[in-house]
C-alpha positions in Angstrom: 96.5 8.0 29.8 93.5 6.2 30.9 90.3 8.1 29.9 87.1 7.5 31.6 83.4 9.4 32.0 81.6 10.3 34.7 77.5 10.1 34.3 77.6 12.7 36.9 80.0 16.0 38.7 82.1 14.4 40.8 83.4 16.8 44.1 86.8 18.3 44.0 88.3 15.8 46.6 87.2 12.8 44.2 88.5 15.0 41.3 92.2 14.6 43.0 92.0 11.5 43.4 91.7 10.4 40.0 93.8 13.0 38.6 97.0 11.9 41.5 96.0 8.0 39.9 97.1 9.2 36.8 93.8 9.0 34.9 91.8 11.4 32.8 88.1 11.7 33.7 85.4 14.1 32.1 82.0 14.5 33.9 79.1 15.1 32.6 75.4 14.8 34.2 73.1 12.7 33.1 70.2 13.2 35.1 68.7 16.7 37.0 67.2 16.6 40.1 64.9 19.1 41.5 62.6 19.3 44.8 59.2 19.7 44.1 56.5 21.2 46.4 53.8 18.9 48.2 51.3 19.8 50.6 51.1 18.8 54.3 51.2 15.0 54.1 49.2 12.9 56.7 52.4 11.2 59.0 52.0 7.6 59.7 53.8 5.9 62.2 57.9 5.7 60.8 58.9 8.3 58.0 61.0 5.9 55.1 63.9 7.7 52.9 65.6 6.0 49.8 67.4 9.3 49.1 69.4 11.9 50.2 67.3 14.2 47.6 64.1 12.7 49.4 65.2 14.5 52.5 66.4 17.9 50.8 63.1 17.9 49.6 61.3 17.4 52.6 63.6 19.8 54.9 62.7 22.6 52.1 59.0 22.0 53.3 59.4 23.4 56.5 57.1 20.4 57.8 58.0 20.6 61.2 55.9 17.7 62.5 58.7 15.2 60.1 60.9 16.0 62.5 58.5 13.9 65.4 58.8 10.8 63.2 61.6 7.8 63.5 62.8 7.1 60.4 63.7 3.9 58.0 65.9 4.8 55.2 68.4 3.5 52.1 71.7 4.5 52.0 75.0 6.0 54.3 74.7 9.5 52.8 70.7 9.2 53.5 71.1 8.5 57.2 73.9 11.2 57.6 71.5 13.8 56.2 68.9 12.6 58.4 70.9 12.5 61.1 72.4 16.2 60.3 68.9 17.5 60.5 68.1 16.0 63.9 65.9 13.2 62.6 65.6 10.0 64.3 67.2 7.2 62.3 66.6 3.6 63.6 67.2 1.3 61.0 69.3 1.9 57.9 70.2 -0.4 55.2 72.4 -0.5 51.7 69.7 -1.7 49.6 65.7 -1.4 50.0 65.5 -5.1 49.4 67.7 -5.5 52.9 64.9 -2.8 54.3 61.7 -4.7 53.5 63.5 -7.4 55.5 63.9 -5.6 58.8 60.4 -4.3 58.2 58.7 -7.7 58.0 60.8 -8.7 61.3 60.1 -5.8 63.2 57.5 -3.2 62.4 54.9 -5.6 60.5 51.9 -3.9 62.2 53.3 -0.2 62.3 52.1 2.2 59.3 54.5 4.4 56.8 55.1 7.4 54.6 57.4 7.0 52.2 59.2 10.1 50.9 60.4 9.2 47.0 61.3 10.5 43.8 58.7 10.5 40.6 60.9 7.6 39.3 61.1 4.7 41.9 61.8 1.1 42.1 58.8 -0.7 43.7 60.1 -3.1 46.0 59.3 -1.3 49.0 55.7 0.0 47.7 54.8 -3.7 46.2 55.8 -5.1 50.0 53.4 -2.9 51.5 50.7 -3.4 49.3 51.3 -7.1 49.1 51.4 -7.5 53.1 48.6 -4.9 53.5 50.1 -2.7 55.3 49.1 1.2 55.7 51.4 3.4 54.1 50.9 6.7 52.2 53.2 7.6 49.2 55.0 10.8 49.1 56.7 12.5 46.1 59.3 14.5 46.9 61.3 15.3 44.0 61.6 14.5 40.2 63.9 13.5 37.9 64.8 14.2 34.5 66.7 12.3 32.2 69.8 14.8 30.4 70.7 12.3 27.4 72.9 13.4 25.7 75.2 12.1 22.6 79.2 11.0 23.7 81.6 11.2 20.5 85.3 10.6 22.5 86.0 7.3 23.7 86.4 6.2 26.9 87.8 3.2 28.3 85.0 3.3 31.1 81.9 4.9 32.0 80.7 5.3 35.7 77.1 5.0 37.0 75.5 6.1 39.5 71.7 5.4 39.1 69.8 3.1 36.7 68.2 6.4 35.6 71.8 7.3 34.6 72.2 4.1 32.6 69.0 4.8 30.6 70.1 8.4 30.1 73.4 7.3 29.1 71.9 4.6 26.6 69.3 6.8 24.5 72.1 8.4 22.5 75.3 6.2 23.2 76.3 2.3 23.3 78.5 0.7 25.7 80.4 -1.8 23.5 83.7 -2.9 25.3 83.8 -0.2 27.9 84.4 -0.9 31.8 81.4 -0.2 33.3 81.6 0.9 37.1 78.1 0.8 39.2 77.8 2.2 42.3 74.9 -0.8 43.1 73.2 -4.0 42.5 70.1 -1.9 41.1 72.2 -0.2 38.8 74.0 -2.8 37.9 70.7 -4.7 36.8 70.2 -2.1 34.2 72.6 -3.3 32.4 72.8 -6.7 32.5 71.6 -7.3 29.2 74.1 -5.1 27.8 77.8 -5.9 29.1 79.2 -8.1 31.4 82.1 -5.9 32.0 80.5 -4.3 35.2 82.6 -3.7 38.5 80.9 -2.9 41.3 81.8 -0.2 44.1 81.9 -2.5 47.4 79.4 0.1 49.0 76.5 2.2 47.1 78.2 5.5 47.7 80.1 7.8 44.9 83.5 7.6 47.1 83.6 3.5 46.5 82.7 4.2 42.8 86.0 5.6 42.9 87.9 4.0 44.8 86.4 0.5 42.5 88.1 2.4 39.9 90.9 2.9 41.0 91.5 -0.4 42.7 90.7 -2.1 39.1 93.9 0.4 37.6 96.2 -0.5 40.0 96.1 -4.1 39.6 96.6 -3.4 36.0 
């Protein structure tokens, strides 16, 4: 049976679907996640999200005046979140690269807060800064790296987050394992390890999954 590892809990409807495939996954989390308290930020023109855990974070504020704001964000399950919550979502993208794009076509003189993590990529920050345009940074939640040292093998490892590659790296080695990413960022953080990376054809964890799965079949 094909064994592979999980960097993080999968649900139980992606469970069953790798189980019906005939493979044998164990999950394990890499990476924790918690909200973390701010005080009433000054709003600028458009709210921007890169996470889902951005907007938990922000909804456990109880900052009513968010909900006033339009909003610019990264990623499927971002919007639906958003969008669950009774935000405005005008523009949403797969990648903040794609983001900084419609931002330079459309809202070049409009201002920003940006609600992120205490570990983020700085594309859309260094845009900002570089075009000089108002924005006020928001840190909404941190994560923690959960490393942690992987004696079974597995014939592939699935990622979810570049965080969740360097977690996964501090105590293990990738070698000839499959590596499945569920982006181009994550991807990129391991590039200079393996060229044996698959990646999902959307950044969500159902396409991580069905990348796998797809790669069995043909087989």
């Amino acid at each position: 049976m094909i064994q592979i590892l999980s960097t993080k809990k999968l649900s139980k409807i992606l469970r069953k679907r790798i189980s019906t495939a005939g493979i044998s996954c164990v999950e394990k989390n890499f990476i924790k996640t918690s909200s973390l308290p701010f005080d009433k930020p000054e709003l600028n023109d458009y709210l921007i999200f890169t996470s889902k855990k951005a907007v938990k974070s922000v909804l456990k504020s109880k900052n009513k005046n968010v909900f006033s704001k339009p909003c610019l964000c990264v990623g499927e399950k971002t919007k639906k979140k958003l969008l669950k919550n009774k935000f405005e979502v005008i523009e949403c993208t797969d990648y903040a690269a794609d983001l900084i794009k419609i931002i330079d076509a459309k809202y070049k003189s409009n201002t920003f807060t940006f609600f992120c993590g205490n570990i983020r990529r700085n594309t859309i920050p260094d845009y900002l800064q570089q075009n000089e345009i108002k924005y006020n940074e928001i840190t909404a939640y941190t994560t923690t790296l959960k490393p942690r040292l992987i004696k079974k093998k597995y014939e592939a490892v699935l990622f979810y987050s570049p965080s969740g590659v360097n977690s996964f790296l501090e105590h293990n080695s990738i070698e000839d394992k499959i590596c499945f990413c569920i982006g181009t960022t994550t991807a990129d953080a391991l590039k200079d390890k393996t060229d044996k990376i698959v990646l999902a054809s959307q950044p969500t964890i159902e396409n991580v999954i069905t990348a796998v799965l797809n790669y069995y079949q043909r087989k």
